[in-house]
SEPAFI-527582 format. One record per residue (C-alpha): z, x, y; residue number from 1; residue in three letters. Coordinates in Angstrom, 1 decimal. Layout:
# SEPAFI-527582
Z,X,Y,NUM,ALA
...
//
This chain:
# SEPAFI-527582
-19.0,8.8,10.4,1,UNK
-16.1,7.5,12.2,2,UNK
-13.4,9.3,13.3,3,UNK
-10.8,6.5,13.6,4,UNK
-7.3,6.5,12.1,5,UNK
-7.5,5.3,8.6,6,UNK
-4.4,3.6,6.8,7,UNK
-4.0,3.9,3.3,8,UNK
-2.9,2.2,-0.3,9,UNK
-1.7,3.7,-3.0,10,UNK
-1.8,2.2,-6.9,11,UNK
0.7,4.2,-8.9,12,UNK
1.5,3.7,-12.5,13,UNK
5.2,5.5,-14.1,14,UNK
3.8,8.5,-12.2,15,UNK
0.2,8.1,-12.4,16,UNK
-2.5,8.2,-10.0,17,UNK
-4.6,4.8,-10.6,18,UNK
-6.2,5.7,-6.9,19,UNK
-6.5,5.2,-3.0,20,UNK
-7.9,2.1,-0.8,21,UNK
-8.4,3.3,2.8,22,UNK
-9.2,0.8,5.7,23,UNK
-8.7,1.3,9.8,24,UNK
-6.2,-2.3,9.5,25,UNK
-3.4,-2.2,8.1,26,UNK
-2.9,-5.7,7.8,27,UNK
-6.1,-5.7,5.3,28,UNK
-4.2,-3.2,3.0,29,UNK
-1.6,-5.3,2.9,30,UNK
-3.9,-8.8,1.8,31,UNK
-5.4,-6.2,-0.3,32,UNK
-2.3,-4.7,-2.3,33,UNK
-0.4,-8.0,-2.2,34,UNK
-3.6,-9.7,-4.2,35,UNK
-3.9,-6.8,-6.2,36,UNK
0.2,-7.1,-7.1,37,UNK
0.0,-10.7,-7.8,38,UNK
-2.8,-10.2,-10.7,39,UNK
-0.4,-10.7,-14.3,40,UNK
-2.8,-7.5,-15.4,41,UNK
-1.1,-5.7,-12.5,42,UNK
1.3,-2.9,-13.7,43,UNK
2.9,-0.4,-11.1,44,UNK
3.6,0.0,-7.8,45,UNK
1.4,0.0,-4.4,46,UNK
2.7,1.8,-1.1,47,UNK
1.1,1.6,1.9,48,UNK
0.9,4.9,4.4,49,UNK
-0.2,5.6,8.0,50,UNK
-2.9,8.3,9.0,51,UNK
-0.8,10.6,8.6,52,UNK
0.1,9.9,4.9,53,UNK
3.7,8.6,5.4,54,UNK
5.1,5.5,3.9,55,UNK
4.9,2.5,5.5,56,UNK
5.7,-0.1,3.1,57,UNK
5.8,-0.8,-0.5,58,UNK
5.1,-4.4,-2.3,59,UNK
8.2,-6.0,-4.3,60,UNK
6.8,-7.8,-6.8,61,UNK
9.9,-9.6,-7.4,62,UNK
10.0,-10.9,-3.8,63,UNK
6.9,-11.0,-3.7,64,UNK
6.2,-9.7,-0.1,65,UNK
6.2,-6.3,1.4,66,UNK
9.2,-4.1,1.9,67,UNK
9.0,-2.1,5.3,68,UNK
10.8,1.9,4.1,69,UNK
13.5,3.1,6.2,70,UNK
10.7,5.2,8.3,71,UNK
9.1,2.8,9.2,72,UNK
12.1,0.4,10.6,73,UNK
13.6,3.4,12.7,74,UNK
//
């Protein structure tokens, strides 16, 4: 098993879990989430985190692109 820092993506729903994608790139999370987002049958939100489980980004469907958080810019 690896030991190499794994990113994460999280699918939430008004609160609930709908699960966790985990990959070493980040930049694959982000394909990944922003395909998922763009599916009509999509409801919710995706965020992505780093290693250590700290938000990243989130998707804006309505921009349809990823928004860095405030964490992340500083």
């Amino acid at each position: 098993m690896s030991s190499a820092a794994m990113f994460s993506i999280s699918a939430e729903d008004e609160g609930r879990n709908l699960g966790t994608v985990y990959s070493t790139s980040p930049d694959t999370l982000r394909e990944f989430g922003a395909a998922y987002m763009r599916d009509p049958k999509t409801h919710g939100e995706v965020t992505l985190k780093d290693p250590d489980g700290r938000a990243i980004a989130t998707f804006d469907l309505w921009q349809n692109r990823w928004a860095e958080t405030a964490e992340a810019i500083e």
